[in-house]
C-alpha positions as CSV (number, residue, x, y, z in Angstrom):
1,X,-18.1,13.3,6.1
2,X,-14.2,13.8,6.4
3,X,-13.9,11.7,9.3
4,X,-16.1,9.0,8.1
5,X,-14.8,5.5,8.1
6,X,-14.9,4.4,4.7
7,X,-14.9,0.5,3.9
8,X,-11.9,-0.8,2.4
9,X,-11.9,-2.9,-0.9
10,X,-8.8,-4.1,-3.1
11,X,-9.3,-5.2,-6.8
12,X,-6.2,-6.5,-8.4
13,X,-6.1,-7.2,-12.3
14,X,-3.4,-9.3,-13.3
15,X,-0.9,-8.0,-10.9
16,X,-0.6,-5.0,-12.8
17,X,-3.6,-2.6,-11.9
18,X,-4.9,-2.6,-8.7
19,X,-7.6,-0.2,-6.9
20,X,-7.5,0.5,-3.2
21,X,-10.9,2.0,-1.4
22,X,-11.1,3.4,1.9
23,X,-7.9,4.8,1.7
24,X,-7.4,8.3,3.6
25,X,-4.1,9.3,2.5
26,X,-0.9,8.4,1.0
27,X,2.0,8.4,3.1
28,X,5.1,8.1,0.9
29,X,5.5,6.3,-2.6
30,X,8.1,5.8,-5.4
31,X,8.5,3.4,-7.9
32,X,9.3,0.3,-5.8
33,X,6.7,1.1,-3.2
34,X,3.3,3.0,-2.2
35,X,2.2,3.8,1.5
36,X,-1.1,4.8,2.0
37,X,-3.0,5.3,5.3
38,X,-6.7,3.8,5.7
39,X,-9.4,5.5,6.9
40,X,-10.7,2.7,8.8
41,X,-7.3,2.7,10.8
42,X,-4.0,1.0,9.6
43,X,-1.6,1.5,7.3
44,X,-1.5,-0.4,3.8
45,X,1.9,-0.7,1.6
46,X,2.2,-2.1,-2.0
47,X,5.7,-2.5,-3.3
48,X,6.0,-3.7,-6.8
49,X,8.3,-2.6,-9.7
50,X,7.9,0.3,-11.9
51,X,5.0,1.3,-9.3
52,X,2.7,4.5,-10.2
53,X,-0.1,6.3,-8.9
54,X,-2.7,6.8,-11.7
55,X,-5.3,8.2,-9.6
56,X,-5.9,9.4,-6.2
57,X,-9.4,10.8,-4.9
58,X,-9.2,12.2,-1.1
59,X,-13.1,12.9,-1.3
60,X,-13.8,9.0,-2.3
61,X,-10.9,7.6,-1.1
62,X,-10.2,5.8,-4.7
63,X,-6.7,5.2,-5.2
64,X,-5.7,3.7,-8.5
65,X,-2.2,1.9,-8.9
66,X,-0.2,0.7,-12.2
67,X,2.8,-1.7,-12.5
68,X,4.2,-4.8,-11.3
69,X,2.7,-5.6,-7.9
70,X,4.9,-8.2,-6.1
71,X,3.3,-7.7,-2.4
72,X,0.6,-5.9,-0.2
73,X,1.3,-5.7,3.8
74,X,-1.4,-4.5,5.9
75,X,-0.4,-3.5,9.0
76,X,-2.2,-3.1,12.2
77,X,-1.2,-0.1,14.7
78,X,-2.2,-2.1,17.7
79,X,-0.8,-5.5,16.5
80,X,3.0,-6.0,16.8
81,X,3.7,-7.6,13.2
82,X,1.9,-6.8,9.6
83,X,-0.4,-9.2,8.2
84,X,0.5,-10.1,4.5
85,X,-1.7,-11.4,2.1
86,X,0.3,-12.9,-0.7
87,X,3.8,-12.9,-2.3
């Protein structure tokens, strides 16, 4: 089950709580930005203000986020530019 391709899902509430699925790891964070690796391939970074990781599951690949979210970037390892969703 470890190198099972979870689906990912992103639930944002009011740009101040958001939950990430699928995720396999998390690459590097601090309070202006969170870098987490997907475990259907890509990378996925949130930057915000006052940015906190609340909760992180490896087995379920749950990760829970709190503050200010200001923008999400997907990005691609075989595409040459990120996709970004809003800002």
């Amino acid at each position: 089950m470890e190198n099972e391709k979870k689906q990912h899902n992103l639930t944002l509430e009011g740009r101040s709580r958001l939950l990430l699925t699928g995720i396999k790891d998390v690459g590097a964070f601090n309070e202006s930005e969170i870098r987490a690796v997907l475990s259907e391939g890509g990378r996925v970074t949130v930057s915000g203000e006052k940015m906190q990781i609340s909760a992180f599951d490896k087995n379920t690949g749950d990760l829970r986020l709190t503050g200010k979210v200001n923008t999400i970037k997907y990005f691609d390892l075989s595409a040459p530019s990120p996709r970004r969703f809003f800002k």
